[in-house]
Biopython code that builds the backbone (N, CA, C, O; Angstrom):
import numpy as np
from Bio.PDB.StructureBuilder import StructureBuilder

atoms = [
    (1, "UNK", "N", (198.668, 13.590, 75.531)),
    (1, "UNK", "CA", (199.443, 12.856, 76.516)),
    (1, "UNK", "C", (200.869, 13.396, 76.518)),
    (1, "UNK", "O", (201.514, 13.608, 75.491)),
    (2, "UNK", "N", (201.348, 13.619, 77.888)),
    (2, "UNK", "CA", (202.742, 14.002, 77.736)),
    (2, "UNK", "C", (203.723, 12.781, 77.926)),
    (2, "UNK", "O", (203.588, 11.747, 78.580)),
    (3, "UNK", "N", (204.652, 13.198, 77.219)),
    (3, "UNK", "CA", (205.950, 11.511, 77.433)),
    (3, "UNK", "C", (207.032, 12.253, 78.065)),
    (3, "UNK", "O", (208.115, 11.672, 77.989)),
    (4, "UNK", "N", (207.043, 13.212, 78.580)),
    (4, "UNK", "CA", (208.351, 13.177, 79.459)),
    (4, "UNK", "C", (209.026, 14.587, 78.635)),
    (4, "UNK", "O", (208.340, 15.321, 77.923)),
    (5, "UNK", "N", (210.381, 14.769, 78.874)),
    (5, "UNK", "CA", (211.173, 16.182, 77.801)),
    (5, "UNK", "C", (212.792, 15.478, 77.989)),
    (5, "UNK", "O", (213.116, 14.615, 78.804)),
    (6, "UNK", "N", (213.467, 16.001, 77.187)),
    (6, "UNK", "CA", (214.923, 15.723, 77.256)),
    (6, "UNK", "C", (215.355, 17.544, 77.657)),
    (6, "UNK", "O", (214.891, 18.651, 77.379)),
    (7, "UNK", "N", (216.401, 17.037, 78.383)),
    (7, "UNK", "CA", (216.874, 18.067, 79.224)),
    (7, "UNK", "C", (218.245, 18.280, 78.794)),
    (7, "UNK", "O", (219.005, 17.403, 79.204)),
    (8, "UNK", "N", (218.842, 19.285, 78.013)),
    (8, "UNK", "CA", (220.181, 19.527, 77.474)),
    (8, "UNK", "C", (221.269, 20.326, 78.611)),
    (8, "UNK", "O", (221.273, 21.467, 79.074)),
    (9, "UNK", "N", (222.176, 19.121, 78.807)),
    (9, "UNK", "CA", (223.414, 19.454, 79.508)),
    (9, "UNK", "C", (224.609, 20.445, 79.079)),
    (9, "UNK", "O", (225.661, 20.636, 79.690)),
    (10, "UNK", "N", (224.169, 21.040, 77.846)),
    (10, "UNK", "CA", (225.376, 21.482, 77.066)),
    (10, "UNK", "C", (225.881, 22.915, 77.742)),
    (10, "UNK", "O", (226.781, 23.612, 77.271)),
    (11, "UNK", "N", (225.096, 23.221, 78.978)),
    (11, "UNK", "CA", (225.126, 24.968, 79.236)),
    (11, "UNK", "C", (226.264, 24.830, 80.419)),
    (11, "UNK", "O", (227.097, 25.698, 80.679)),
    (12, "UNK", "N", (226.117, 23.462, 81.133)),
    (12, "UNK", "CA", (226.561, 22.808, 82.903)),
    (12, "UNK", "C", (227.924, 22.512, 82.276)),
    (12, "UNK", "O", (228.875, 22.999, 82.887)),
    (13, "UNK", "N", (228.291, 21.581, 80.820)),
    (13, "UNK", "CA", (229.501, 20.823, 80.519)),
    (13, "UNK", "C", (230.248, 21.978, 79.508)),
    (13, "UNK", "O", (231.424, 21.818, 79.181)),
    (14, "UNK", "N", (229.716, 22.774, 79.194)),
    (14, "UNK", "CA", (230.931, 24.440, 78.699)),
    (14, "UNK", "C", (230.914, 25.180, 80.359)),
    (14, "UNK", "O", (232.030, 25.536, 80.736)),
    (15, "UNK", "N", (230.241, 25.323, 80.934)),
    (15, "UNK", "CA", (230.730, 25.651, 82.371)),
    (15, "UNK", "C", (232.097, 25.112, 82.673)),
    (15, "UNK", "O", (233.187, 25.682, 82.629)),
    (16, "UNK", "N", (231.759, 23.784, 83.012)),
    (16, "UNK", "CA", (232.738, 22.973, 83.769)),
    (16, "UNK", "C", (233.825, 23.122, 82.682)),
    (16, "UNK", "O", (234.519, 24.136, 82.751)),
    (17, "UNK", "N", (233.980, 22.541, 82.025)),
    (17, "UNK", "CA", (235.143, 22.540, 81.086)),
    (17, "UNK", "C", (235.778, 24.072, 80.551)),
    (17, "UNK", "O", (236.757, 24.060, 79.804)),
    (18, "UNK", "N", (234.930, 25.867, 81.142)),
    (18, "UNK", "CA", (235.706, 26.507, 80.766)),
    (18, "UNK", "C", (235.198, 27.221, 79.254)),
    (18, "UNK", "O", (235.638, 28.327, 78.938)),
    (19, "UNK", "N", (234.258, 26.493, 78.390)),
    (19, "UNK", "CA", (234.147, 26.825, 77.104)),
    (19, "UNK", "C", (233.164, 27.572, 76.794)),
    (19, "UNK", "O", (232.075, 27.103, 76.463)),
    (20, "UNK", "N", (233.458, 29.055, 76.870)),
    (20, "UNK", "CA", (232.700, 30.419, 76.077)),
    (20, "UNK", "C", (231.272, 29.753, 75.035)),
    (20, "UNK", "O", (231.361, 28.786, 74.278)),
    (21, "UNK", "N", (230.185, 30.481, 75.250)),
    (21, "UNK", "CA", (229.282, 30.086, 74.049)),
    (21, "UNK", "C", (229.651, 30.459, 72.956)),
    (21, "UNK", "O", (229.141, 29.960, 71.953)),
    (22, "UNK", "N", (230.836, 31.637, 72.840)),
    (22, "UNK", "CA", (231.157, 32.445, 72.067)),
    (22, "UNK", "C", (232.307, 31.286, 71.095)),
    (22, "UNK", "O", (232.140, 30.887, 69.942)),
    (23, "UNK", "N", (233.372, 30.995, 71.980)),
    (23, "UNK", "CA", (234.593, 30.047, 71.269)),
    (23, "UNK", "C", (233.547, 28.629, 70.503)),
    (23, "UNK", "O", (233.564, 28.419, 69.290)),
    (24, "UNK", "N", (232.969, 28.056, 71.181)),
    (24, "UNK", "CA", (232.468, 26.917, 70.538)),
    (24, "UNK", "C", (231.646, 26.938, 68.777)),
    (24, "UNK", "O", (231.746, 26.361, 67.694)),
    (25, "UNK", "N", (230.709, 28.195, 69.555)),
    (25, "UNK", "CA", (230.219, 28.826, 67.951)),
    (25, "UNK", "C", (231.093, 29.325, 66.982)),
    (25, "UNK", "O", (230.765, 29.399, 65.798)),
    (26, "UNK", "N", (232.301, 29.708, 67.452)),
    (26, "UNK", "CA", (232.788, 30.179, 66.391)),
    (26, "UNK", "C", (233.293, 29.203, 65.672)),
    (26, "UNK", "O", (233.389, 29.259, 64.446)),
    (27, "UNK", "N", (233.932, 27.492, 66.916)),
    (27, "UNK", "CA", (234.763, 26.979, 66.705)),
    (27, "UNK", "C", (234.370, 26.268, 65.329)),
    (27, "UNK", "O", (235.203, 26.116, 64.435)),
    (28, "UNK", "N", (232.543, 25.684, 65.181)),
    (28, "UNK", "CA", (231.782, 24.743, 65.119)),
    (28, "UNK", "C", (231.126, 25.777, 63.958)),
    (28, "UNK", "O", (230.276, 25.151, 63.325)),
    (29, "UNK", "N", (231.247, 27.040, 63.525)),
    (29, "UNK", "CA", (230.644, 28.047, 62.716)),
    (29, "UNK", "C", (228.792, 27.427, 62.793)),
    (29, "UNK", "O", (228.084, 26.965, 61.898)),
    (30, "UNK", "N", (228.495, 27.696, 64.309)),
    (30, "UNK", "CA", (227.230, 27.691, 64.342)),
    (30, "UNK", "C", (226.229, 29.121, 65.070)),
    (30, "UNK", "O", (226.458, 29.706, 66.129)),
    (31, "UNK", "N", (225.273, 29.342, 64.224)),
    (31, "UNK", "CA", (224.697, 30.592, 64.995)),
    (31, "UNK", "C", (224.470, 30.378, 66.754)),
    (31, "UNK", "O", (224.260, 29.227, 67.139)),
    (32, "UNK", "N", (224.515, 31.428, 67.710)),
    (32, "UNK", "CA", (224.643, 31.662, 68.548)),
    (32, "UNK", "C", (223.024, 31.858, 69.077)),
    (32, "UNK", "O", (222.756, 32.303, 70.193)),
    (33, "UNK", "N", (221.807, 31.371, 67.887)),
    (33, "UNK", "CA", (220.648, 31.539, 68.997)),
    (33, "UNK", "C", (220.199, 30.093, 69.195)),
    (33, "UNK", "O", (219.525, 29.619, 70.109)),
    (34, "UNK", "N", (220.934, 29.282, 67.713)),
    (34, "UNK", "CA", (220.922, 27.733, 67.764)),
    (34, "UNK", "C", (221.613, 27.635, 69.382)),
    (34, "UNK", "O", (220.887, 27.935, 70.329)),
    (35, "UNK", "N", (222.703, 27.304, 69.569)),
    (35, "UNK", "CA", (223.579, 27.011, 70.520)),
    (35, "UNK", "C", (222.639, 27.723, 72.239)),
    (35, "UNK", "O", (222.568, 27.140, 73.321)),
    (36, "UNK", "N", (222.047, 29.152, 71.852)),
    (36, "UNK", "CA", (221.211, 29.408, 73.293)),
    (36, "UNK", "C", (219.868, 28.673, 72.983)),
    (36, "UNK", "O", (219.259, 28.390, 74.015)),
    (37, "UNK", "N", (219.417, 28.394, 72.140)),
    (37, "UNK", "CA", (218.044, 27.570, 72.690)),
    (37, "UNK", "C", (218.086, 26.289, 73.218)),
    (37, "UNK", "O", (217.292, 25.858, 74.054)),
    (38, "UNK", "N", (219.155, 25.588, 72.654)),
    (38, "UNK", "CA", (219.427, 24.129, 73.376)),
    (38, "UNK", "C", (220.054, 24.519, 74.475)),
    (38, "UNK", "O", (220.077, 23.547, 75.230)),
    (39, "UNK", "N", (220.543, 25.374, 74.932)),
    (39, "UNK", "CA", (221.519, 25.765, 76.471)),
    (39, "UNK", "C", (220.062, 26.117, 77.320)),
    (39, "UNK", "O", (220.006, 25.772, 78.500)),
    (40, "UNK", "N", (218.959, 26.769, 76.730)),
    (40, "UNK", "CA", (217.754, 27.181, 77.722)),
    (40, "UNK", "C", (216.529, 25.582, 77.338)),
    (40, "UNK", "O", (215.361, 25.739, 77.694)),
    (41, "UNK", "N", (216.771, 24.695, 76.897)),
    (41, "UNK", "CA", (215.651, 23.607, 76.629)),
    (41, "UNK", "C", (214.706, 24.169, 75.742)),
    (41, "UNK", "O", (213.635, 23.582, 75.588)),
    (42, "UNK", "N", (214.978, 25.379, 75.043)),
    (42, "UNK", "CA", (213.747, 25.903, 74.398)),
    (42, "UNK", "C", (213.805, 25.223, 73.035)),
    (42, "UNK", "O", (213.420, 26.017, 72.178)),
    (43, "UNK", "N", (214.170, 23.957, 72.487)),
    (43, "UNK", "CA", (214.302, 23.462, 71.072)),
    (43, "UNK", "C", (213.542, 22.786, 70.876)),
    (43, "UNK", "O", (213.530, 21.655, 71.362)),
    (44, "UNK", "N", (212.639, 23.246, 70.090)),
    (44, "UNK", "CA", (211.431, 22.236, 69.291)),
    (44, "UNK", "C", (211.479, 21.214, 68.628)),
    (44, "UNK", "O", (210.634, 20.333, 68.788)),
    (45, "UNK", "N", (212.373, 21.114, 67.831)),
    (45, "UNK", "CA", (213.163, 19.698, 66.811)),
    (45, "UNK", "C", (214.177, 19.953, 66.972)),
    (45, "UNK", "O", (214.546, 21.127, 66.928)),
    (46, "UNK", "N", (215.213, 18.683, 67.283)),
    (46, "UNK", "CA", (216.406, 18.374, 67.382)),
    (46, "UNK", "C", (217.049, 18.419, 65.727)),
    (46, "UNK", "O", (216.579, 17.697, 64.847)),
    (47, "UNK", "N", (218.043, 19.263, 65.516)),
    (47, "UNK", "CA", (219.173, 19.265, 64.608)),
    (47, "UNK", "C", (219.950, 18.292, 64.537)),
    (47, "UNK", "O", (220.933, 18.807, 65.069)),
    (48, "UNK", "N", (220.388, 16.850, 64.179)),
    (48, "UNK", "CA", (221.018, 16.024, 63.887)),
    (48, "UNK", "C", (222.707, 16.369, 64.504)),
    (48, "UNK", "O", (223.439, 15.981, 65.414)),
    (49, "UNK", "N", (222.752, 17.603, 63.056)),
    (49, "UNK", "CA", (224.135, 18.148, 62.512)),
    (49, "UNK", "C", (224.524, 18.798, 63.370)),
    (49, "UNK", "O", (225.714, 18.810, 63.685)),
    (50, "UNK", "N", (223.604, 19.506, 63.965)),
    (50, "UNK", "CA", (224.065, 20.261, 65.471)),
    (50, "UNK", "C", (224.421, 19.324, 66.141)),
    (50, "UNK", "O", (225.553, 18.913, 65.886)),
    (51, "UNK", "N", (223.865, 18.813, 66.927)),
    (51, "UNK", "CA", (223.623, 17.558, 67.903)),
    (51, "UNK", "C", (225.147, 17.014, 67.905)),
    (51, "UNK", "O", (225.922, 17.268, 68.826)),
    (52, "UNK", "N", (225.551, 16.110, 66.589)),
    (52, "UNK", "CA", (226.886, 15.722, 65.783)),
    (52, "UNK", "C", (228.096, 16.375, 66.109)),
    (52, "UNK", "O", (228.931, 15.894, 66.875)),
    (53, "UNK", "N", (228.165, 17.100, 65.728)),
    (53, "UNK", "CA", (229.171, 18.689, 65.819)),
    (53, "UNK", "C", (229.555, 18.884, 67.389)),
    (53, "UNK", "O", (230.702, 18.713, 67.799)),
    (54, "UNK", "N", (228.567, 19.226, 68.139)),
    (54, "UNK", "CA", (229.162, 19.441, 69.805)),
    (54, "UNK", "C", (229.832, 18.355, 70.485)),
    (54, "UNK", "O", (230.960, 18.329, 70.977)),
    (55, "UNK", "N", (228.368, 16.891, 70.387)),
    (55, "UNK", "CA", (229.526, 15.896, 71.159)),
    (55, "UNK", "C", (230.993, 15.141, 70.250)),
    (55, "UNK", "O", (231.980, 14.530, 70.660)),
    (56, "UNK", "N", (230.576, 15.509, 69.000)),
    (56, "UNK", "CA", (232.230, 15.569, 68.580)),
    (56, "UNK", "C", (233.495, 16.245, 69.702)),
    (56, "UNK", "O", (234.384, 15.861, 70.463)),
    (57, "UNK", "N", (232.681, 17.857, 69.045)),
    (57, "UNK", "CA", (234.096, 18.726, 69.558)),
    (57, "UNK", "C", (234.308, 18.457, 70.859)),
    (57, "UNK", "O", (235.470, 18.402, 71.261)),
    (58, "UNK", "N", (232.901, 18.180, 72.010)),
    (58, "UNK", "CA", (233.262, 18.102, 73.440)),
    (58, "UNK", "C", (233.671, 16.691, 73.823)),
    (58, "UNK", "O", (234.032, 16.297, 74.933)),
    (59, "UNK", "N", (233.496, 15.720, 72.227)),
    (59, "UNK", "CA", (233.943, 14.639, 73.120)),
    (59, "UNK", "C", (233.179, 13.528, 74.243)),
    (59, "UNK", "O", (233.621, 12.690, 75.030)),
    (60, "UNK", "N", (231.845, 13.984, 73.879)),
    (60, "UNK", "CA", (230.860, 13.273, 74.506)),
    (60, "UNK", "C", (229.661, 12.520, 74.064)),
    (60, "UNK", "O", (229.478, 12.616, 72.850)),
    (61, "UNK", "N", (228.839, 11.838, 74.664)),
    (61, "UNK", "CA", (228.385, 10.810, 73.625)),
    (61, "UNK", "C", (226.554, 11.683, 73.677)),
    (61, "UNK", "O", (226.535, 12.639, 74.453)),
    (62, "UNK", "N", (225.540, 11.471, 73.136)),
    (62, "UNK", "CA", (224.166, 11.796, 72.772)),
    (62, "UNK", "C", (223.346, 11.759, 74.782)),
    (62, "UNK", "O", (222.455, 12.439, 75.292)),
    (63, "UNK", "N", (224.051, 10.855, 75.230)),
    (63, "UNK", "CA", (223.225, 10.640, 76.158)),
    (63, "UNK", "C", (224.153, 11.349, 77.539)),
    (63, "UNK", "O", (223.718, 11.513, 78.679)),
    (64, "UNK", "N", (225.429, 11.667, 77.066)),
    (64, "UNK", "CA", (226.120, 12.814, 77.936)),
    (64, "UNK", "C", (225.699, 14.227, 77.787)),
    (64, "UNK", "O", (226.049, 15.098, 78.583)),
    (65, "UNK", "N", (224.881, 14.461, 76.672)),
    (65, "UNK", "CA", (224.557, 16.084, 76.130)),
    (65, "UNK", "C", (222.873, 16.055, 76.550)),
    (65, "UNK", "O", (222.243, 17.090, 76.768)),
    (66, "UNK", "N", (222.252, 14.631, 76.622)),
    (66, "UNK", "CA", (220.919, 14.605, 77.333)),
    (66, "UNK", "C", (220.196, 14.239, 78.111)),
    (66, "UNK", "O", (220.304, 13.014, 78.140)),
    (67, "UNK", "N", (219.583, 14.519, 78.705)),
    (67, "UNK", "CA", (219.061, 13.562, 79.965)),
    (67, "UNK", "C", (217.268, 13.610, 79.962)),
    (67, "UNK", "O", (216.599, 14.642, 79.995)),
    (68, "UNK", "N", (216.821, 12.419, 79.921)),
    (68, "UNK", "CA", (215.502, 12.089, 79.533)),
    (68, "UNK", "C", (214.762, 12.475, 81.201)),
    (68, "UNK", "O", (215.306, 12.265, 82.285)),
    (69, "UNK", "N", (213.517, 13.030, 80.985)),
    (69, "UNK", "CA", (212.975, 13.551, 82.119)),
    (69, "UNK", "C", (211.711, 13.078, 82.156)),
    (69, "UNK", "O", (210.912, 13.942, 81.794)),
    (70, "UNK", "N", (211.163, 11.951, 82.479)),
    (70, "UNK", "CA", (209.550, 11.516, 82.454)),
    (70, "UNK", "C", (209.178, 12.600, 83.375)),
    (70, "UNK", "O", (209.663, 13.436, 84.138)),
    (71, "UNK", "N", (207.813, 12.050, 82.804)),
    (71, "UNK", "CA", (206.651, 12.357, 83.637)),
    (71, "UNK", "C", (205.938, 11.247, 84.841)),
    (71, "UNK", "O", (205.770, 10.040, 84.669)),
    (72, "UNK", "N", (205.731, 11.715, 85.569)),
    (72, "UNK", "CA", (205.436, 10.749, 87.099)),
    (72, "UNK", "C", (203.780, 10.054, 86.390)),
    (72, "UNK", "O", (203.032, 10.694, 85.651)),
    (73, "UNK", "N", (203.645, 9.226, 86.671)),
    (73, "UNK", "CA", (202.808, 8.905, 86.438)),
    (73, "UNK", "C", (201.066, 8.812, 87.419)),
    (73, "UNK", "O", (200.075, 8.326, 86.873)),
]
sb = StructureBuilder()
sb.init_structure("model")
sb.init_model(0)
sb.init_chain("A")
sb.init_seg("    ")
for serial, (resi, resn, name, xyz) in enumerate(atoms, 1):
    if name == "N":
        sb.init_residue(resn, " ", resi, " ")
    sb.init_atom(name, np.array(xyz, "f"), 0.0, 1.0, " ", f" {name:<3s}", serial, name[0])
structure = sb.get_structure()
């Protein structure tokens, strides 16, 4: 059964705001394929500490970095 996917905003809100994948990783000393798989939805298990770390630095809350996507029924 499928339940739907969460859809990561983090690629649209470093757009808008200006912020390099490059500056954030460095800022946040996180690898750069972590930071592109959540920018492409390709993340299998969610990282906490990751997760923690961005809407810190960007300042945004869990449900500003995700957006829940059902399935139609």
């Amino acid at each position: 059964m499928k339940y739907g996917k969460l859809i990561c905003n983090l690629e649209t809100i470093l757009k808008e705001r200006g912020i390099s994948d490059e500056q954030i990783c460095q800022d946040l000393h996180i690898a750069g394929q972590e930071l592109e798989a959540c920018c492409r939805n390709q993340v299998r298990e969610l990282d906490p500490d990751l997760i923690c770390k961005v809407c810190f630095y960007l300042h945004i809350s869990f449900e500003d970095l995700f957006d829940y996507q059902g399935n139609d029924p």
